[in-house]
C-alpha positions as protocol buffer text, in pm:
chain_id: "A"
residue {
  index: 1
  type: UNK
  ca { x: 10174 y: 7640 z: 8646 }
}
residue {
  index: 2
  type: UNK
  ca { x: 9966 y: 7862 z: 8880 }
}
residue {
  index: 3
  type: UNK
  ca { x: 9968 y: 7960 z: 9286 }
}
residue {
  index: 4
  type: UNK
  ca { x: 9925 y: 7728 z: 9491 }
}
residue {
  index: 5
  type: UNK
  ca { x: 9622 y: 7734 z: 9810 }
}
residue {
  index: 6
  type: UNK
  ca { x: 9894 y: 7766 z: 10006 }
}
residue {
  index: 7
  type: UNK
  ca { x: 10070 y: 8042 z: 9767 }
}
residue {
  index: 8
  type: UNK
  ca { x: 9798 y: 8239 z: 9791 }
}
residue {
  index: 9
  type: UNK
  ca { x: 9706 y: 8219 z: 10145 }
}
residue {
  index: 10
  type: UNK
  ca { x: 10079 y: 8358 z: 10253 }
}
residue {
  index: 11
  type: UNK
  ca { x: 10061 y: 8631 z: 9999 }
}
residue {
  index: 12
  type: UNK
  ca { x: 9746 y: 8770 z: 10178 }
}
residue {
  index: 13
  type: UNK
  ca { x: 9911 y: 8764 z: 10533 }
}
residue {
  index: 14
  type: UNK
  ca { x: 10203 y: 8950 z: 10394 }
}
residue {
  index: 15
  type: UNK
  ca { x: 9973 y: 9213 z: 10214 }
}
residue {
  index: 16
  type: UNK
  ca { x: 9795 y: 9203 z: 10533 }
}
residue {
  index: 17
  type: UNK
  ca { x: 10085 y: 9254 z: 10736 }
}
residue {
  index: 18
  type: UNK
  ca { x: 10242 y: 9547 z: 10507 }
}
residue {
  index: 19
  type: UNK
  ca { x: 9917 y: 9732 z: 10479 }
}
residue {
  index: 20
  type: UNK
  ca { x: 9637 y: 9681 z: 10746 }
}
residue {
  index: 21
  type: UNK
  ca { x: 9839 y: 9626 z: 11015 }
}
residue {
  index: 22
  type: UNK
  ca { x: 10113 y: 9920 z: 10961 }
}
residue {
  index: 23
  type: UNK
  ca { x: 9900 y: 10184 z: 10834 }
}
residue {
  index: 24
  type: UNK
  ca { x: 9778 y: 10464 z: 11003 }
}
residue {
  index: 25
  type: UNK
  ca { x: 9470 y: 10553 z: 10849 }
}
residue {
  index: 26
  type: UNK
  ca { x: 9284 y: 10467 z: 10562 }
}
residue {
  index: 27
  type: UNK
  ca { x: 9485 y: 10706 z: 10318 }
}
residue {
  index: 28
  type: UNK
  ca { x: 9791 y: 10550 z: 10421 }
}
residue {
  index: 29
  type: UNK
  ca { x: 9660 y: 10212 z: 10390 }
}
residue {
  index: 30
  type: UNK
  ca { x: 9544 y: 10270 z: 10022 }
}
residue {
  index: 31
  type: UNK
  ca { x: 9952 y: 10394 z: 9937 }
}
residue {
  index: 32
  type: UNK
  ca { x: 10068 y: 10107 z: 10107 }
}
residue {
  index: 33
  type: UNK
  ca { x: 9809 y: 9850 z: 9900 }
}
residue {
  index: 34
  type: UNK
  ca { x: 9904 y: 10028 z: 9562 }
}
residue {
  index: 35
  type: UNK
  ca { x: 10290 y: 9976 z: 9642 }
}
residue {
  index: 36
  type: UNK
  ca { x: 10266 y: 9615 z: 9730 }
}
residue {
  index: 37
  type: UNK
  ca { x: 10040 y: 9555 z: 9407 }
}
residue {
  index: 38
  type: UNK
  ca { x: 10312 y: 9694 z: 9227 }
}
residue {
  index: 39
  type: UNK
  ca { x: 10560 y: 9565 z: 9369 }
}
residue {
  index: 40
  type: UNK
  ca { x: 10401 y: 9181 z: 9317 }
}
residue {
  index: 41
  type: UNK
  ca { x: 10350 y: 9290 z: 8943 }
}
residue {
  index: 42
  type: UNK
  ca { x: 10715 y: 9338 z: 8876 }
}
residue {
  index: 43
  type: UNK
  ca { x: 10765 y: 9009 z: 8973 }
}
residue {
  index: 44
  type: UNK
  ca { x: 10802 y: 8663 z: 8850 }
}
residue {
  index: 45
  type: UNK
  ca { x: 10633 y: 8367 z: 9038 }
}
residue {
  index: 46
  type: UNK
  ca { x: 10966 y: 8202 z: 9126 }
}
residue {
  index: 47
  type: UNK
  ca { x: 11043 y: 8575 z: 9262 }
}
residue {
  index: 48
  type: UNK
  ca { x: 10704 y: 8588 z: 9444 }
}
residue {
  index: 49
  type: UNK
  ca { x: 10734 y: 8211 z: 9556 }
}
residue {
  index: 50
  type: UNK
  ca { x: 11104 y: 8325 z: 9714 }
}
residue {
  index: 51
  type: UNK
  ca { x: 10981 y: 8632 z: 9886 }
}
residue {
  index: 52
  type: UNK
  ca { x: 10683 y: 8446 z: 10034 }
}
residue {
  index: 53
  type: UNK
  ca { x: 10929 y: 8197 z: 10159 }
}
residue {
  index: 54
  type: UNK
  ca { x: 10786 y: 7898 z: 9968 }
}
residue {
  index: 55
  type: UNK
  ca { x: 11048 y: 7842 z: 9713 }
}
């Protein structure tokens, strides 16, 4: 079973939220992406779908 529109839509506010909207220049904003993409690698959808609040 994949993500969901909806799935998909609130895991781009939250990587829009942790990265464009927190970091201070475009260096920063680059760390910040590649820790998030990690960070959602690690994790299992039902982990992902908890996080994003749509468990």
């Amino acid at each position: 079973m994949g993500c969901t529109q909806a799935e998909i839509l609130r895991l781009l506010e939250l990587i829009e939220d942790e990265v464009f909207t927190k970091a201070r220049d475009l260096e920063d904003a680059w760390k910040r992406y590649t820790l998030v993409k990690e960070h959602i690698r690690q994790m299992s959808l039902d982990e992902l779908r908890s996080e994003l609040g749509l468990a």
